[in-house]
C-alpha positions in Angstrom: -64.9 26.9 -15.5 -62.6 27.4 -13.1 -60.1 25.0 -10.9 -61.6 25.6 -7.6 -64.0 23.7 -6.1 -66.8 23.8 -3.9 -66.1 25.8 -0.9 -69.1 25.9 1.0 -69.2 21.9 0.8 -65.5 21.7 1.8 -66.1 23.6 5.0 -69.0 22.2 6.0 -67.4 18.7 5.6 -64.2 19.9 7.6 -66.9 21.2 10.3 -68.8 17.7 10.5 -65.8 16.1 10.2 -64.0 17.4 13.4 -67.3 17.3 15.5 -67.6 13.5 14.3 -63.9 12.9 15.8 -64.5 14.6 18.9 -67.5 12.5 19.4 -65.8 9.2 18.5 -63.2 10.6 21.2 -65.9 11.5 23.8 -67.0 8.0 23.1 -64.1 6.0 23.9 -62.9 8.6 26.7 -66.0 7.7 28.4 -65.7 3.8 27.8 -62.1 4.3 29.4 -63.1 6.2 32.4 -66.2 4.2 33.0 -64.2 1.0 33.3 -61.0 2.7 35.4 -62.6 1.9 38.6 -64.7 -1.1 37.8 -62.4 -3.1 35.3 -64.3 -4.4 32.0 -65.6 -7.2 34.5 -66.9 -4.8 37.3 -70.8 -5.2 38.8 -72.5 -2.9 36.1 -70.2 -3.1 33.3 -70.6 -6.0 31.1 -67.6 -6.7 28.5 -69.8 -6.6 25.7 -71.6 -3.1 26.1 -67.9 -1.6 27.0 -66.0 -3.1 24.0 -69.2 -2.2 21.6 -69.2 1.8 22.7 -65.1 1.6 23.0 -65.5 0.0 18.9 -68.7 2.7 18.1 -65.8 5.6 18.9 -63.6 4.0 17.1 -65.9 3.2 14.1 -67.2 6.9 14.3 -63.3 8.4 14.3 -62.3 6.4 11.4 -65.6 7.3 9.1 -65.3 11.0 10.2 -61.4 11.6 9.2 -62.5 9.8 5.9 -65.2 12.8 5.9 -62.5 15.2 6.4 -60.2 13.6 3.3 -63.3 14.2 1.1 -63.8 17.6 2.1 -60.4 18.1 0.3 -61.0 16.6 -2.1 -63.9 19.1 -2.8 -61.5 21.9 -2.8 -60.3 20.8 -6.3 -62.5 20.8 -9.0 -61.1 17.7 -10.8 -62.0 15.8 -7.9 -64.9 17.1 -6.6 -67.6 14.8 -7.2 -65.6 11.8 -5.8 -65.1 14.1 -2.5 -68.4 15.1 -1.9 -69.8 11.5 -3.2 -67.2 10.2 0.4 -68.2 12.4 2.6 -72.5 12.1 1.6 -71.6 8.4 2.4 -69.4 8.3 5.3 -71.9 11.5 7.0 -74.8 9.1 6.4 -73.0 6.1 7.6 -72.4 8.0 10.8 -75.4 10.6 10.8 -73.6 13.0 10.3 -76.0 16.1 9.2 -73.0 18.4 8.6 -71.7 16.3 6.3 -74.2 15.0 4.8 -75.5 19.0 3.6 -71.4 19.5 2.6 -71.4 16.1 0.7 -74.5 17.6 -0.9 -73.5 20.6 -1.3 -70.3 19.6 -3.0 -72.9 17.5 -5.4 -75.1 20.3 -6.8 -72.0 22.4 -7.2 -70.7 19.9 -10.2 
């Protein structure tokens, strides 16, 4: 048995992972442009929907970096199981198909 891990898992995790930060980015860049002109109190803009998509972007940027430190993980065998095991959870947390297949991937290679 060798020291390397699962590849294919690793870069599909890496892939899921970036798209799921660049959508928790769109999602906040939108919040913050949406409320430039209005202000979080504006006519069509109610505080609560603007701080609950600004905190979805957030929630979605945090989960999917955590994606990203598990698809490293999968690149050594010693730790394999516990990356893919992070990033089956965190892509499911944030359905995230990408990496949910890499977390599974990673799974079936052990």
């Amino acid at each position: 048995m060798g020291k390397e891990g699962s590849n294919a898992g690793f870069i599909l995790g890496l892939v899921g992972g970036i798209i799921g930060v660049l959508v928790g980015l769109q999602m906040m860049a939108t919040t913050f442009i949406w409320t430039w002109g209005k202000g979080f109190l504006g006519q069509d803009s109610p505080i609560s929907s603007v701080l609950e998509i600004f905190g979805l972007g957030f929630y979605f940027i945090i989960l999917s970096m955590l994606i990203i430190y598990g698809s490293v993980w999968m690149k050594k065998d010693i730790s394999l199981r516990k990356g893919s095991f992070m990033a089956l959870v965190c892509g499911i947390l944030t359905l995230n198909v990408i990496a949910v297949i890499g977390g599974i991937v990673g799974l079936v290679k052990k």
